[in-house]
Biopython code that builds the backbone (N, CA, C, O; Angstrom):
import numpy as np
from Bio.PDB.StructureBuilder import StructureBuilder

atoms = [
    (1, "UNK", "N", (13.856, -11.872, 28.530)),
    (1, "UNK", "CA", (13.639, -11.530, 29.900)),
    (1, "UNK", "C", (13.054, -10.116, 29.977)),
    (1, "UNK", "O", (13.395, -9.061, 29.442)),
    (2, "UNK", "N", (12.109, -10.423, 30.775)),
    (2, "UNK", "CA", (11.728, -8.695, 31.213)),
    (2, "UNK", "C", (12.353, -8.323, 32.029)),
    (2, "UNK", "O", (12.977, -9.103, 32.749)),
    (3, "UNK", "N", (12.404, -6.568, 32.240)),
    (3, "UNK", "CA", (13.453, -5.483, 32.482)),
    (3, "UNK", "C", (12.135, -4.004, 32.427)),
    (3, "UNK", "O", (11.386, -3.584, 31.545)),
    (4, "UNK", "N", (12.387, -3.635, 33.751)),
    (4, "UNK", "CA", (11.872, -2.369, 33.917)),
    (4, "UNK", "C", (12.751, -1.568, 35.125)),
    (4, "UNK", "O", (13.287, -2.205, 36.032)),
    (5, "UNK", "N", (12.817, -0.377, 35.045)),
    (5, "UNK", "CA", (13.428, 0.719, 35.681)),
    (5, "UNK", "C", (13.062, 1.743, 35.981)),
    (5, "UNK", "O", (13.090, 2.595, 35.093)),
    (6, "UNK", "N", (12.641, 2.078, 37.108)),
    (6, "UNK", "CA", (12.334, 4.035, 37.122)),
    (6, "UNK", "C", (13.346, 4.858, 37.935)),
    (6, "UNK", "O", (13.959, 4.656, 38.983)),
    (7, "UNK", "N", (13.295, 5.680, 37.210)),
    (7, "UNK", "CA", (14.779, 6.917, 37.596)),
    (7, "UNK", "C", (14.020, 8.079, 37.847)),
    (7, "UNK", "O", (13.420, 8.996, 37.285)),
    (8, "UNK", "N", (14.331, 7.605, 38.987)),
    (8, "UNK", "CA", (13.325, 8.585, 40.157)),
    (8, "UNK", "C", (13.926, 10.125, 39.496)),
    (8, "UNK", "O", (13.059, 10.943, 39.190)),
    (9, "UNK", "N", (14.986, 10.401, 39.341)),
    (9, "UNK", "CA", (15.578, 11.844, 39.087)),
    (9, "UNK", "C", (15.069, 12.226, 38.546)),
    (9, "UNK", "O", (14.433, 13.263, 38.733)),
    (10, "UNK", "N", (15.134, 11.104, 36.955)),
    (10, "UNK", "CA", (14.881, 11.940, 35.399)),
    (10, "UNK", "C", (13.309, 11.702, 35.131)),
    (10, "UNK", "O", (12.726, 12.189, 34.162)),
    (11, "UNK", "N", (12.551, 10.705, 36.335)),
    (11, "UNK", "CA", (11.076, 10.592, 36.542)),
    (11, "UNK", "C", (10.925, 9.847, 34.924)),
    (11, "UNK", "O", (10.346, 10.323, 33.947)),
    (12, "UNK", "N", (11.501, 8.811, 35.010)),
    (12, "UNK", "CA", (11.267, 8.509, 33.351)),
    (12, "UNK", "C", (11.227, 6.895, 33.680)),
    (12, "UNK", "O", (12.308, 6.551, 34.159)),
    (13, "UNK", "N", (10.399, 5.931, 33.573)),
    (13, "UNK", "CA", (10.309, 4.342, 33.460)),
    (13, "UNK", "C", (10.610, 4.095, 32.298)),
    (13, "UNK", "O", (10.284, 4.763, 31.317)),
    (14, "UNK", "N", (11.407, 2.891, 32.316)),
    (14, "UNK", "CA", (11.918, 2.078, 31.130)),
    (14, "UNK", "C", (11.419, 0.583, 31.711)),
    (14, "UNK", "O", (11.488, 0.121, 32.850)),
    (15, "UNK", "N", (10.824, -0.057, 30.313)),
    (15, "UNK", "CA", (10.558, -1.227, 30.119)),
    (15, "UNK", "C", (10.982, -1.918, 29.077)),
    (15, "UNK", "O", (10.669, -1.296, 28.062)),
    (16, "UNK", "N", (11.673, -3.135, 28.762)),
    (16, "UNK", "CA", (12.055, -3.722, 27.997)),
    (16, "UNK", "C", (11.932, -4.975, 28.074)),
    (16, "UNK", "O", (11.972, -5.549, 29.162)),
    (17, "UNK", "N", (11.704, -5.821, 26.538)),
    (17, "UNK", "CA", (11.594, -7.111, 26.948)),
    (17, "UNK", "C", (12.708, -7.226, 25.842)),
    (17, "UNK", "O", (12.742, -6.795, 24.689)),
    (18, "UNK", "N", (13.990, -8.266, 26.899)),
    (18, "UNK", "CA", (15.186, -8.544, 25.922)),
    (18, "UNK", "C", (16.203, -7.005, 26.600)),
    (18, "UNK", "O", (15.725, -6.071, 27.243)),
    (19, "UNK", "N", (17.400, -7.154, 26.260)),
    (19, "UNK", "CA", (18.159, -6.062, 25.976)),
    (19, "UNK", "C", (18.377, -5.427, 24.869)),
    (19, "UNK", "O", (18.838, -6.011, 23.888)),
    (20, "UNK", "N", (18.005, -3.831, 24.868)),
    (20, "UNK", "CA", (18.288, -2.861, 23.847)),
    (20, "UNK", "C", (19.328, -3.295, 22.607)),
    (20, "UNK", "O", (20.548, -3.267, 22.773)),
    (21, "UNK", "N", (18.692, -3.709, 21.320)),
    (21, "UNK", "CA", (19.639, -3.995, 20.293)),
    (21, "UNK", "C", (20.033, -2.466, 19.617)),
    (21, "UNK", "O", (19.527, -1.393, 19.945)),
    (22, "UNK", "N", (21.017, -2.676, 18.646)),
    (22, "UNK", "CA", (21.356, -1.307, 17.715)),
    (22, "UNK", "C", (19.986, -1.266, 16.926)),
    (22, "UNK", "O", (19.458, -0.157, 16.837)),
    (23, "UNK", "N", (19.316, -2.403, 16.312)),
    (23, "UNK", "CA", (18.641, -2.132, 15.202)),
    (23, "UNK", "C", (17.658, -1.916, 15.522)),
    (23, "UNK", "O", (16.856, -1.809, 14.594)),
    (24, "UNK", "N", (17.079, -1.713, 16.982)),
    (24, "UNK", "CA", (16.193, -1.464, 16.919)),
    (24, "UNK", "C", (15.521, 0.247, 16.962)),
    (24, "UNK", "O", (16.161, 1.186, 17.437)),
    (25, "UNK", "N", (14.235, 0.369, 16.411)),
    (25, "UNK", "CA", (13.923, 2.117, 16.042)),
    (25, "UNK", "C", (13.072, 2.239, 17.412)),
    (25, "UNK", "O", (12.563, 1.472, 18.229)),
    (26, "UNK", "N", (13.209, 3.723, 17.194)),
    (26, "UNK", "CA", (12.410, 4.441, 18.184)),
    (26, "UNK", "C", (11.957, 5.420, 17.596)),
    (26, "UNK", "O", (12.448, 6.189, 16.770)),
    (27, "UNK", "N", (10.004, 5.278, 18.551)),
    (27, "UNK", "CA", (8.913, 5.626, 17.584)),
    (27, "UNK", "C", (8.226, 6.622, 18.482)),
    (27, "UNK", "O", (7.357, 6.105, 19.184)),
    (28, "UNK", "N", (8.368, 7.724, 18.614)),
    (28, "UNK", "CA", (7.207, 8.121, 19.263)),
    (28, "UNK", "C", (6.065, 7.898, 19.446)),
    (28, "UNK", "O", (5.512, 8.079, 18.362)),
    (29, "UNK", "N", (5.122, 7.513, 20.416)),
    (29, "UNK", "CA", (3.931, 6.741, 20.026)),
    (29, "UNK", "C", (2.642, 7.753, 21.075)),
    (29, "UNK", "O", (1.466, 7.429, 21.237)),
    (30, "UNK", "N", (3.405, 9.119, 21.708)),
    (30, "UNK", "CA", (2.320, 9.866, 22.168)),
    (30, "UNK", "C", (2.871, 10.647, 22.825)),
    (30, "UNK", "O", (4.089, 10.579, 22.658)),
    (31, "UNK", "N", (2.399, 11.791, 23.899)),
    (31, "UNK", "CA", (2.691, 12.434, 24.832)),
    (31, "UNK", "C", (3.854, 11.618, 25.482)),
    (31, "UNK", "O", (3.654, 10.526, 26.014)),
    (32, "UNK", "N", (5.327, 12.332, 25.391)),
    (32, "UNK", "CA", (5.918, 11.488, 26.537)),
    (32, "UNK", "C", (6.330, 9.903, 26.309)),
    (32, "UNK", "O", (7.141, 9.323, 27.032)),
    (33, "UNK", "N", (5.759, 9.393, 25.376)),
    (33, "UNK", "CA", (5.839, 7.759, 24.781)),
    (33, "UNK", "C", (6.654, 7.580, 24.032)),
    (33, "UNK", "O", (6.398, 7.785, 22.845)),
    (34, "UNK", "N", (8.022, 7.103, 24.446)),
    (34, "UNK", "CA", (8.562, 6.272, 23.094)),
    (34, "UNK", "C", (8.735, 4.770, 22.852)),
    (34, "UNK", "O", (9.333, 4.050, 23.651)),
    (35, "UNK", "N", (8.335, 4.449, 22.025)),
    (35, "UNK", "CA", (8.019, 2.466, 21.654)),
    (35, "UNK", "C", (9.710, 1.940, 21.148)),
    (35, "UNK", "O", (10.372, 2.892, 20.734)),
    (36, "UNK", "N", (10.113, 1.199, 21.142)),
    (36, "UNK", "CA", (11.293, 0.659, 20.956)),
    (36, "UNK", "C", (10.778, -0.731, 20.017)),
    (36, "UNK", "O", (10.171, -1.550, 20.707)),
    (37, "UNK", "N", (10.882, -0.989, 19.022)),
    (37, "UNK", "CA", (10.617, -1.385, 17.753)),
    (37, "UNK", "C", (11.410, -2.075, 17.224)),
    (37, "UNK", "O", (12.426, -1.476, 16.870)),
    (38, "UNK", "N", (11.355, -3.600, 16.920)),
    (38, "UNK", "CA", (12.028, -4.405, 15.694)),
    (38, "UNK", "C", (11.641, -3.819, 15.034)),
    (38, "UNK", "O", (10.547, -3.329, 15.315)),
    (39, "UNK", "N", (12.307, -3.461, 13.652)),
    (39, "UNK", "CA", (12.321, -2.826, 12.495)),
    (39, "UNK", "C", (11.950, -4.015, 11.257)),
    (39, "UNK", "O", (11.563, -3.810, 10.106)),
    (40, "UNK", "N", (12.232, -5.357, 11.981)),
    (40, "UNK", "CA", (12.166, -6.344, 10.859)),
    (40, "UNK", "C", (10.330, -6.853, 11.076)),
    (40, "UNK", "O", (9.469, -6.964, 10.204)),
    (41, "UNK", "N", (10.249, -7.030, 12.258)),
    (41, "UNK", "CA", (8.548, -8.203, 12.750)),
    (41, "UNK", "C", (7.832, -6.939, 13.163)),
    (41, "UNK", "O", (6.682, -7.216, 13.502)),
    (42, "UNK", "N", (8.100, -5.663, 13.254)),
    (42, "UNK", "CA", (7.459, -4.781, 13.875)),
    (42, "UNK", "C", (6.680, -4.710, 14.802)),
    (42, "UNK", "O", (5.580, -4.158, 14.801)),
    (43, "UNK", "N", (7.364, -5.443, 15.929)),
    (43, "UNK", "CA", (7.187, -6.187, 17.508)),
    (43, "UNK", "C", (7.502, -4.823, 18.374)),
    (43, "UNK", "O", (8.430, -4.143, 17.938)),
    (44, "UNK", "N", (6.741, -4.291, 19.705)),
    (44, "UNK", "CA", (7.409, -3.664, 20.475)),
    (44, "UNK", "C", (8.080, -4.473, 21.300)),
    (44, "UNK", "O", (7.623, -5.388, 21.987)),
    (45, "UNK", "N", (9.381, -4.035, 21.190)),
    (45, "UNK", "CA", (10.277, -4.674, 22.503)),
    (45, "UNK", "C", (10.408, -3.876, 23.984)),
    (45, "UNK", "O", (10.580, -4.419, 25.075)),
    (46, "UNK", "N", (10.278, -2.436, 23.710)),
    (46, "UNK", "CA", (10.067, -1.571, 24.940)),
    (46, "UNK", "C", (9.481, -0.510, 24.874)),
    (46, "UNK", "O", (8.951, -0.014, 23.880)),
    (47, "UNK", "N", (9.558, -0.011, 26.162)),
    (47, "UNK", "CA", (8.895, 1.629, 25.558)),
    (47, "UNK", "C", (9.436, 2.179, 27.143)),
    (47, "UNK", "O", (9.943, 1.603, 28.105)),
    (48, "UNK", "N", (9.041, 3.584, 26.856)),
    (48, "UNK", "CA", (9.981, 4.712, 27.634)),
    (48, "UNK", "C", (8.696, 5.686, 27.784)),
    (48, "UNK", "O", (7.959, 6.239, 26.967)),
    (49, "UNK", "N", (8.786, 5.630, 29.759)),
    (49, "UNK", "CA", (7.173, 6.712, 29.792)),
    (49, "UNK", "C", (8.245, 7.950, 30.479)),
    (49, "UNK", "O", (8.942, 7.596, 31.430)),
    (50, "UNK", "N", (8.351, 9.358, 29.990)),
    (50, "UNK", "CA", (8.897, 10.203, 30.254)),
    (50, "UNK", "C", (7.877, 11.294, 31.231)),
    (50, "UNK", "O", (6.734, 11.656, 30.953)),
    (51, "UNK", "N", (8.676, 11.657, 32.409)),
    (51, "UNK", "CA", (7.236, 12.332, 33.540)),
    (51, "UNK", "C", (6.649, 11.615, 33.499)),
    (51, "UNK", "O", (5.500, 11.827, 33.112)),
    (52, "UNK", "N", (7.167, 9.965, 33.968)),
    (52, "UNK", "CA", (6.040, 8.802, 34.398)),
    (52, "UNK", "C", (5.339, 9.217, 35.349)),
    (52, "UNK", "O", (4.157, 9.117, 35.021)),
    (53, "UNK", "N", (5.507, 9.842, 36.866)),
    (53, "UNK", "CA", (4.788, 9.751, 37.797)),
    (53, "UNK", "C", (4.315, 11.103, 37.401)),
    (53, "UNK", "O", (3.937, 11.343, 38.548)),
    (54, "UNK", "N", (4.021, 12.154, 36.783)),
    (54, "UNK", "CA", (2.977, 12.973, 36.067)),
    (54, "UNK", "C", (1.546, 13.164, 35.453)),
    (54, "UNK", "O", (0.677, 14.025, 35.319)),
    (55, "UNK", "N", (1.966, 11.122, 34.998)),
    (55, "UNK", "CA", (0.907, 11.037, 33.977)),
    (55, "UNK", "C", (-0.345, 10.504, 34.904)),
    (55, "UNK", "O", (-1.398, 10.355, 34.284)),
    (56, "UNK", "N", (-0.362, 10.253, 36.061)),
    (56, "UNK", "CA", (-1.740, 9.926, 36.919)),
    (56, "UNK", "C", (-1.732, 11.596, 37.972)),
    (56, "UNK", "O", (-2.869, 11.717, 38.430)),
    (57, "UNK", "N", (-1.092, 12.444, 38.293)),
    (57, "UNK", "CA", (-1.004, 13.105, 38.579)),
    (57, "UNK", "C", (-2.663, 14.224, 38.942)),
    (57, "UNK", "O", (-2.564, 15.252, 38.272)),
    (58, "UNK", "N", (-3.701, 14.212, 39.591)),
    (58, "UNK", "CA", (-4.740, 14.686, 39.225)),
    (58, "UNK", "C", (-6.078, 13.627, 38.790)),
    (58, "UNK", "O", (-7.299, 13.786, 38.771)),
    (59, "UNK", "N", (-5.324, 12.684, 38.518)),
    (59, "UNK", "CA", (-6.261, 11.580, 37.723)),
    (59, "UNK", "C", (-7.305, 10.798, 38.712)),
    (59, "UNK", "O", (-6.971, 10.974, 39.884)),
    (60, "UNK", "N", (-8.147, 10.211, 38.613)),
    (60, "UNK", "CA", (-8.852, 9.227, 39.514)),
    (60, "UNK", "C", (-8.351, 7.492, 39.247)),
    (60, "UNK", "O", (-8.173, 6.494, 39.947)),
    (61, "UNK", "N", (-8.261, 7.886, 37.714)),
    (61, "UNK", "CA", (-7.004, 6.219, 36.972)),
    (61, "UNK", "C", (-6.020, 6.892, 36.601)),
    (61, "UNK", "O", (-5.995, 8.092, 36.331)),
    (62, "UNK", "N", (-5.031, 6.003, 36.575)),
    (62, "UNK", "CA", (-3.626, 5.666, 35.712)),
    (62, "UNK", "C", (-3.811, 6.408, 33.810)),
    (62, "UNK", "O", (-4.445, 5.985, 32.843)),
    (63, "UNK", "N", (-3.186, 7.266, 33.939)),
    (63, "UNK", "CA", (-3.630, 7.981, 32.215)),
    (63, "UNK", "C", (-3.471, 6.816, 31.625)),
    (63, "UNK", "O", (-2.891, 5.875, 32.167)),
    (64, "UNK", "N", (-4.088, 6.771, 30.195)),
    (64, "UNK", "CA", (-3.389, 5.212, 29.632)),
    (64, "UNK", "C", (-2.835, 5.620, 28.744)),
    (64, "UNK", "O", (-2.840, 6.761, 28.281)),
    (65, "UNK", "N", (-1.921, 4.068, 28.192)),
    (65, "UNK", "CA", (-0.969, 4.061, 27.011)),
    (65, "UNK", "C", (-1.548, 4.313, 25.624)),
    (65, "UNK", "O", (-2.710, 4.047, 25.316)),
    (66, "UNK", "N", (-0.875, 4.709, 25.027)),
    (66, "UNK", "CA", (-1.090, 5.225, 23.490)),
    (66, "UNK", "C", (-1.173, 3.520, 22.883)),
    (66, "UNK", "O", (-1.438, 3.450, 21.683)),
    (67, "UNK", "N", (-0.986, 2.295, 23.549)),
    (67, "UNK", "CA", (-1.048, 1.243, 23.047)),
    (67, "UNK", "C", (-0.894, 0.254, 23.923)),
    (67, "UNK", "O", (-0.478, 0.669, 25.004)),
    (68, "UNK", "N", (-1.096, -1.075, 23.866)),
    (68, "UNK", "CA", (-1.452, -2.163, 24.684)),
    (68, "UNK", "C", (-0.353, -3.112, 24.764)),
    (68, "UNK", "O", (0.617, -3.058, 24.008)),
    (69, "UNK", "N", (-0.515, -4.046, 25.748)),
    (69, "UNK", "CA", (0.344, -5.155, 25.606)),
    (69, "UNK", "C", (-0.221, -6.187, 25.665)),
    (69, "UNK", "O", (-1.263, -6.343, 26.301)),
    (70, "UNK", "N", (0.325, -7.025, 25.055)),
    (70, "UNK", "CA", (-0.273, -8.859, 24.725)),
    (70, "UNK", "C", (0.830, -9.576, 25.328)),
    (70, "UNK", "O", (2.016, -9.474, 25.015)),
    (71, "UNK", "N", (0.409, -10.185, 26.068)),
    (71, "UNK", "CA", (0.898, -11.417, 25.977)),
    (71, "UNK", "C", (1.501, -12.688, 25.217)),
    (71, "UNK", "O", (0.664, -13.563, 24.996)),
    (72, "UNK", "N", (2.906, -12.968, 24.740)),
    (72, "UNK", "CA", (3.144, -13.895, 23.766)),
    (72, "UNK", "C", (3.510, -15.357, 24.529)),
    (72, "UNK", "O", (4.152, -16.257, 23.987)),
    (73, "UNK", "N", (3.186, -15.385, 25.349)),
    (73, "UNK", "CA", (3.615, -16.736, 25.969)),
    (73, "UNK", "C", (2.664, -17.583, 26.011)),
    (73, "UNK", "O", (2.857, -18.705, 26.479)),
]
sb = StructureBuilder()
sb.init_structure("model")
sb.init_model(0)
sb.init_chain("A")
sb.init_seg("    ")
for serial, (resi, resn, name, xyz) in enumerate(atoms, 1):
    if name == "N":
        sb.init_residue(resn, " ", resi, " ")
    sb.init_atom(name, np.array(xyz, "f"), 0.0, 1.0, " ", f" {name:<3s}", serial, name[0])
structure = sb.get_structure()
């Protein structure tokens, strides 16, 4: 199941597909980006945009991600 959250306080979006396991790593993947990672299929399961509403801030687009998403369905 997908799962996203923004915390307006800490200005930080969370996305996840599935709920947060122990095994999974966390990867920095850019400015502000952290990827949430099977360690076994080396699948992203989530990622974490920190000063989400920052990153268009000035912009004419949406800054983009240090990486993409596919579709597995």
């Amino acid at each position: 199941m997908m799962r996203y959250y923004y915390d307006k306080e800490a200005d930080v979006f969370y996305f996840s597909n599935g709920a947060p396991r122990a095994s999974d790593e966390t990867i920095e993947a850019g400015e502000n980006v952290l990827l949430r990672v099977n360690p076994r299929t080396k699948r992203i399961r989530g990622f974490t945009l920190i000063n989400a509403s920052r990153r268009a801030q000035g912009a004419k687009i949406p800054a983009p991600l240090p990486f993409s998403l596919v579709s597995t369905t």
